[in-house]
matplotlib code that plots the C-alpha trace (Angstrom):
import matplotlib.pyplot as plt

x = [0.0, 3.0, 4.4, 0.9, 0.6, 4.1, 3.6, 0.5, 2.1, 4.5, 2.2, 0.7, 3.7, 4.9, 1.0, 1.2, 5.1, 3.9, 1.1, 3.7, 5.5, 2.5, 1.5, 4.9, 5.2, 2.0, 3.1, 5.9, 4.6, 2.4, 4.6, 7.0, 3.7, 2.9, 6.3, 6.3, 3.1, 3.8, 7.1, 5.1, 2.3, 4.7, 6.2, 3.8, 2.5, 5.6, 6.9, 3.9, 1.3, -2.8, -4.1, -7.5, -8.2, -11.3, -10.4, -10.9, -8.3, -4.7, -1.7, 1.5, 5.3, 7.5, 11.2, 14.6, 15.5, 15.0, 13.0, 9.9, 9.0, 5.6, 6.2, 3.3, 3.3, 2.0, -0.4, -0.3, 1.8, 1.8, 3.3, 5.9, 7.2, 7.1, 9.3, 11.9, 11.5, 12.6, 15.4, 18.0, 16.2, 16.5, 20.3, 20.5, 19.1, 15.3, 12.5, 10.4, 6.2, 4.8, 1.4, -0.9, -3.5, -7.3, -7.9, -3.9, -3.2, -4.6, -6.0, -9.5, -11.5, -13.8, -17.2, -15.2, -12.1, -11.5, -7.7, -9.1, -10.1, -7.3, -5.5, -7.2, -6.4, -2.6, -3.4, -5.3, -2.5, 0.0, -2.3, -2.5, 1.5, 2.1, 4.1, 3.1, 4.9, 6.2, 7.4, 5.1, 6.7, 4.8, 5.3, 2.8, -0.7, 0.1, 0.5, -3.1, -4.0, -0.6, -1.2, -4.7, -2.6, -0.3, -3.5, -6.3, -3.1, -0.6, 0.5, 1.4, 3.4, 6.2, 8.0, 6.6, 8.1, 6.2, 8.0, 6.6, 3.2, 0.1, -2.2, -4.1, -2.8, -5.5, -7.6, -5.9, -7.5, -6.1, -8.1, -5.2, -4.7, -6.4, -3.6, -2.9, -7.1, -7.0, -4.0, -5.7, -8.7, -6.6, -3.1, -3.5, -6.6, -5.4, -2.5, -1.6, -2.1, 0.4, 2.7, 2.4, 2.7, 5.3, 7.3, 6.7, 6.1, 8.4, 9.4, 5.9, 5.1, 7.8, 6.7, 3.3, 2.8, 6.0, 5.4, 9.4, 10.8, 12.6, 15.7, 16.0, 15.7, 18.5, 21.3, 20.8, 23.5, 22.6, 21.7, 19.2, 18.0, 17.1, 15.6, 13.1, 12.5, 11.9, 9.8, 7.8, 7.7, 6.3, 3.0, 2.6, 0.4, -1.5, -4.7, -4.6, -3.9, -6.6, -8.9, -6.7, -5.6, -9.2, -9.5, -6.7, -7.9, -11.2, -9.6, -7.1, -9.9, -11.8, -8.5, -9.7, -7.4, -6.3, -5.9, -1.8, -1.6, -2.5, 0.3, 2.7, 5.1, 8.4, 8.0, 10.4, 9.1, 10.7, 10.3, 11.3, 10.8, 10.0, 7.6, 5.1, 2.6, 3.1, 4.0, 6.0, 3.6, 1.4, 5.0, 5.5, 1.5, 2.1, 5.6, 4.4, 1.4, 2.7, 4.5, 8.4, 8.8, 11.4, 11.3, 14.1, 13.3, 15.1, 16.3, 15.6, 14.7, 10.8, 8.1, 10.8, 13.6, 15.6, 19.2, 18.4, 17.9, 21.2, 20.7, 16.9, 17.8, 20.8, 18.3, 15.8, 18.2, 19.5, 16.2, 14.8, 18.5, 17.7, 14.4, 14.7, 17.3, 15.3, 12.5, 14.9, 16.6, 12.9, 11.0, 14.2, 13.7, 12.5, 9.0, 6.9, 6.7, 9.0, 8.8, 9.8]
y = [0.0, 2.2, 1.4, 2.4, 5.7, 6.8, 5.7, 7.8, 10.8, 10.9, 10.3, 13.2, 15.3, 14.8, 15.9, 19.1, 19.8, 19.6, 21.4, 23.9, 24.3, 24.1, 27.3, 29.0, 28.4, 29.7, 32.9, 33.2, 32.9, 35.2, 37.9, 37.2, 37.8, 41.1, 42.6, 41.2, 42.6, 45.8, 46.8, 46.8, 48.2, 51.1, 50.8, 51.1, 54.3, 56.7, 58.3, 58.7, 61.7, 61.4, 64.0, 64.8, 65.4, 65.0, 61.5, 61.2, 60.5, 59.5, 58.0, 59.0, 59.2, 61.3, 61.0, 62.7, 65.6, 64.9, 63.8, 62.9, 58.7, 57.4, 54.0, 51.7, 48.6, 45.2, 43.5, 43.8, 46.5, 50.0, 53.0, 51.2, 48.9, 51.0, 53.9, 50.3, 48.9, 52.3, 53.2, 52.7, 55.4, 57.7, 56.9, 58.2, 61.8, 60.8, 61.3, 58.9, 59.4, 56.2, 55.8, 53.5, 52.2, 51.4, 49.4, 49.4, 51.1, 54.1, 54.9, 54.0, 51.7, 53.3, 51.8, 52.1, 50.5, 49.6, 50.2, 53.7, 54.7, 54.4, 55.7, 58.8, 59.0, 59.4, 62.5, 63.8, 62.9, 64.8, 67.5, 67.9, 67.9, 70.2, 67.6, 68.0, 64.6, 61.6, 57.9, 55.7, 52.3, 49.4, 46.3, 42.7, 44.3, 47.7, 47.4, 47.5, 50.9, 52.2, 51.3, 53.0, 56.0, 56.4, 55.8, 58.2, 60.6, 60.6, 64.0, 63.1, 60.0, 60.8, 56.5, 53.5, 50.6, 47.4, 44.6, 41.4, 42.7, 41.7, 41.9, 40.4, 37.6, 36.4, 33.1, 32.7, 33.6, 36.1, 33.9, 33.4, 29.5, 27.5, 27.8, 31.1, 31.8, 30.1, 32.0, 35.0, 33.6, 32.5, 33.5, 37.2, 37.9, 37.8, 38.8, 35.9, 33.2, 35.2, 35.1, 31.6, 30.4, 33.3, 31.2, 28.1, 27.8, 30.4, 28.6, 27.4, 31.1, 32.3, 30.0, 30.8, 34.2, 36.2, 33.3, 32.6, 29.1, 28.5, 27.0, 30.6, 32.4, 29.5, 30.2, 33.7, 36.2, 37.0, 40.8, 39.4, 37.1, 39.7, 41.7, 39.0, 38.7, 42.4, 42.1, 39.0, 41.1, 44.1, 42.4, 42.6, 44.1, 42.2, 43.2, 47.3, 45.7, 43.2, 45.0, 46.1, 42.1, 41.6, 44.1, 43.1, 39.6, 40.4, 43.0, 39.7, 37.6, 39.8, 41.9, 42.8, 43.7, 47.3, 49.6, 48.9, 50.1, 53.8, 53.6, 56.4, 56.6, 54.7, 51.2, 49.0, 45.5, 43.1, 39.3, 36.2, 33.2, 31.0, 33.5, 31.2, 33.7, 33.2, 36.9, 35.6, 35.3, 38.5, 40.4, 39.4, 40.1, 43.6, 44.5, 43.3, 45.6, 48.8, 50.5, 50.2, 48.6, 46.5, 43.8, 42.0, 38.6, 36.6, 32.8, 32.6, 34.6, 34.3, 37.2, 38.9, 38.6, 37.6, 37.3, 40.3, 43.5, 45.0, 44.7, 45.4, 49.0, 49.3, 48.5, 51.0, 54.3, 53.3, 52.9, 56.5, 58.3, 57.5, 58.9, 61.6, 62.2, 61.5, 64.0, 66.2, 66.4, 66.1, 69.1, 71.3, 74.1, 73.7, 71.9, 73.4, 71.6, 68.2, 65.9, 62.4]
z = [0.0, 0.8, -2.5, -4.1, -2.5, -3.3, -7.2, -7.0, -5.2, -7.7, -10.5, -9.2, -8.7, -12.6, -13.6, -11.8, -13.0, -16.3, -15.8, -14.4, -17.3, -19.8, -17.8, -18.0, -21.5, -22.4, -19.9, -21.7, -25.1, -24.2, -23.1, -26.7, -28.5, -26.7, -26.9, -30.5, -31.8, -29.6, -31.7, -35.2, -33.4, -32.8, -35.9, -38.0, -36.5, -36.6, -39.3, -41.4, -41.9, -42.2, -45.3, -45.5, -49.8, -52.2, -52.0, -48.4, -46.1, -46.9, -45.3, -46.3, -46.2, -47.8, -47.3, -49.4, -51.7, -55.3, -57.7, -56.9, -56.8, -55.8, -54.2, -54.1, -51.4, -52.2, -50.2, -46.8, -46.3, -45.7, -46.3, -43.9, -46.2, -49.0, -47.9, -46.1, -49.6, -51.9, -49.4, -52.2, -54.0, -50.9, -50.7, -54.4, -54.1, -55.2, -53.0, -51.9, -51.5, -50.2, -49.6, -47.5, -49.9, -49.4, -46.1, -45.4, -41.7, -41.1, -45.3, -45.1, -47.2, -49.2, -50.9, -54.4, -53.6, -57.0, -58.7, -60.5, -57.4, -55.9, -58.9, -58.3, -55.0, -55.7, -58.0, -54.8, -52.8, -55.2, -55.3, -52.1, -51.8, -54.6, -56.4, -60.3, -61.5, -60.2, -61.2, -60.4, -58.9, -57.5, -56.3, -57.1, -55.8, -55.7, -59.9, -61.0, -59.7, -60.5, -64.0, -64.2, -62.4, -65.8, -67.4, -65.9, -65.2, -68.2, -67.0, -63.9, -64.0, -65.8, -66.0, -64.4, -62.8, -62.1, -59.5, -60.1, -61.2, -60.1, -63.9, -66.7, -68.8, -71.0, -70.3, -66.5, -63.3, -61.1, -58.2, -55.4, -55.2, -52.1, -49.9, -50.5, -50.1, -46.6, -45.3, -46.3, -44.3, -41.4, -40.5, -42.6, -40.5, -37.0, -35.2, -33.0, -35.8, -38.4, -35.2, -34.5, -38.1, -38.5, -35.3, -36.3, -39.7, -40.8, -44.4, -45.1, -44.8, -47.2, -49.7, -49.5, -48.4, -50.2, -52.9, -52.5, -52.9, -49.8, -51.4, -53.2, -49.7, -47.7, -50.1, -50.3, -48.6, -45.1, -46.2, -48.8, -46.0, -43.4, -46.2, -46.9, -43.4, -42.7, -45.8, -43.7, -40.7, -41.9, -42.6, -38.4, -37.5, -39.7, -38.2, -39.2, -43.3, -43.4, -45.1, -47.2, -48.0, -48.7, -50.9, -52.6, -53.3, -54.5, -56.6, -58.0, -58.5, -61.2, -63.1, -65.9, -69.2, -68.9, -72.0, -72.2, -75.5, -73.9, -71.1, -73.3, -70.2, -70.1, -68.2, -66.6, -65.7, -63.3, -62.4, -61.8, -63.5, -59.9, -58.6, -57.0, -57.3, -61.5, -62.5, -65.4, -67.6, -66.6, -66.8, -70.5, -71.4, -70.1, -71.4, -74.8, -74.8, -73.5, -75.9, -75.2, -72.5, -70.7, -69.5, -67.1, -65.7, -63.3, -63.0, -59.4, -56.2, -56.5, -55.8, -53.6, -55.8, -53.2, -54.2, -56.7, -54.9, -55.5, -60.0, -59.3, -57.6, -59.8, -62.9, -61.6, -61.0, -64.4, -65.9, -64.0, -65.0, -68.9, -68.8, -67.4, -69.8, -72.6, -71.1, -70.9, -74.3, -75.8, -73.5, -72.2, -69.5, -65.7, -64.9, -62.1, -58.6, -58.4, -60.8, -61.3]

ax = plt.figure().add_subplot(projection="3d")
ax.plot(x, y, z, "-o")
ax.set_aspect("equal")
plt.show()
C-alpha cells in the first residue's frame, strides 16, 4: 500500500510539473507575442502623416531631396514597407512618396475601392502635396492601380516601374490558389495566428505568403535574407492591413485587361521566372502591350527577388536616369513643382 501511495504521489507530482511548465510556457509565449506585436504596433504608427483630400483621407510618407518617386506597397503593407523597400532610391538623391493604400493602416477603405479609385487617389494625394509629376513604382498588388494611375493621369506620371506585377494575362484567373485563399482567411486575419505560423512555420510562410521558394531564400547572402525577413515582418500588424488584404484579393480575383496600349510613359518590368505567385507570364502580357517597354526577368529569387535586390535597384536608378534624360533632351527648360 505504501508502494501504491508513493507511485501515485509521484504520478501526481509529474502531472502538476507539467502542468507547471504548460502554464509557464503559455506565460511566456504570451509575453513574446505582446512585446512582438507591440514593436510593429509602434512601428507602423511613426513616421507617417494622415491628409485629408477629395479623396478622403490618406496616409502618407514622404522621405529625401530629389525627384519625386511614388512607391506603391503590395499586399499587406503600408506605407511602412514601401518607404523600407525604396530606401536605395532615398540613398540616391530621389525622393520617396509612399502611400498606405485602401484598407492598409490608417488609409481608409472606401465603398469604391477599386484600382481607379485608388489611382485617383494618388493625383489627390500629389495635389495635395504640390508635387506635379512623379514615377510611379509598384510592387505585385500595388500594380493595377498604379497602372490605371499612368492611365487616368498621363501628366502626372512621368515613367513607371512594375515589381513582379500583379495583372491580366488572358484566359488565367487572377483567383489566389487555395492555400494562399486560406492563409488569407486565417493567418493574414489575425494577429496571434500570423505570429504563431510566423514562429513556427516560418518557411511554409515564405513560400506561401511572399510566394518565394525556400531553397532561393537558404542560399541567399545573409543581407538578402534579413531583407526578406523584414519584408515577412512588416505584414505585423496584420490586423490594421486586413482590409486592405481583402480588398486586394477580390480586386485579383476579377482583373480585368487594362488599355496597355495607352500607357505612353516609359516602363520597366521586373520578375522572376520561380515567382510562386506566377508573374511571369502577366509580366510578359504587359511588357508586350505597352508601348516600349522593358522587361528584365530573373532565374531565381521568386516574388521577392531575393538574391536580386542590388541589379533590381541598380536596374531602376539606371532605368529613372535615362528617362529623365530623354524628357529632358525632348522638353528642355524647368518643370513646375517636383517631378519624377
Amino acid at each position: 500500500m505504501i508502494v501504491a501511495a508513493a507511485a501515485s504521489w509521484s504520478g501526481r507530482i509529474a502531472l502538476a510539473s507539467i502542468a507547471i511548465l504548460l502554464t509557464g510556457a503559455a506565460v511566456l509565449t504570451r509575453v513574446q507575442y505582446q512585446a512582438d506585436l507591440r514593436q510593429a504596433m509602434d512601428r507602423s504608427a511613426s513616421g507617417s502623416h494622415l491628409i485629408d483630400t477629395p479623396c478622403g483621407q490618406i496616409e502618407y510618407a514622404m522621405v529625401g531631396d530629389g525627384p519625386a518617386v511614388l512607391v506603391v506597397h503590395g499586399a499587406g503593407g503600408g506605407f511602412d514597407q514601401g518607404l523600407e523597400s525604396a530606401q536605395p532610391l532615398i540613398d540616391r538623391g530621389f525622393t520617396v512618396i509612399a502611400p498606405s493604400r485602401f484598407g492598409y493602416l490608417r488609409t481608409p477603405l472606401p465603398q469604391d475601392a477599386s484600382p481607379e479609385a485608388q489611382a485617383d487617389a494618388y493625383a489627390c494625394l500629389l495635389d495635395a502635396l504640390h508635387v506635379a509629376r512623379v514615377t510611379a513604382a509598384a510592387g505585385s498588388a500595388g500594380a493595377p492601380s498604379v497602372m490605371q494611375f499612368c492611365l487616368r493621369h498621363q501628366e502626372r506620371c512621368s515613367a513607371m516601374i512594375l515589381l513582379a506585377p500583379m495583372a491580366f494575362v488572358p484566359g488565367e484567373s487572377g483567383k489566389p490558389s487555395l492555400l494562399t485563399q486560406a492563409a488569407i482567411h486565417t493567418t493574414l486575419r489575425s494577429d496571434f495566428a500570423f505570429w504563431v505560423a510566423a514562429n513556427l512555420a516560418r518557411d511554409t510562410m515564405i513560400e506561401t505568403i511572399l510566394a518565394t521558394p525556400i531553397a532561393d531564400f537558404e542560399r541567399a547572402s545573409a543581407p538578402e535574407q534579413e531583407r526578406v525577413l523584414t519584408i515577412f515582418r512588416s505584414i505585423q500588424p496584420v490586423s490594421r492591413r486586413a482590409r486592405g488584404l481583402q480588398n486586394d484579393a477580390a480586386v485579383a480575383g476579377t482583373l480585368p485587361r487594362y488599355d496597355l496600349e495607352r500607357i505612353a510613359t516609359p516602363t520597366l518590368i521586373i520578375t522572376a521566372r520561380n515567382d510562386l505567385f506566377g508573374t511571369l507570364e502577366s509580366s510578359r502580357y504587359t511588357a508586350l502591350h505597352i508601348p516600349g517597354a522593358r522587361l528584365i526577368v530573373y532565374g531565381d529569387g521568386g516574388h521577392v527577388g531575393v538574391g536580386h535586390a542590388e541589379e533590381t535597384w541598380s536596374a531602376a536608378i539606371e532605368f529613372l536616369q535615362n528617362s529623365r534624360h530623354e524628357r529632358s533632351r525632348q522638353a528642355p527648360g524647368p518643370q513646375a513643382g517636383a517631378g519624377g
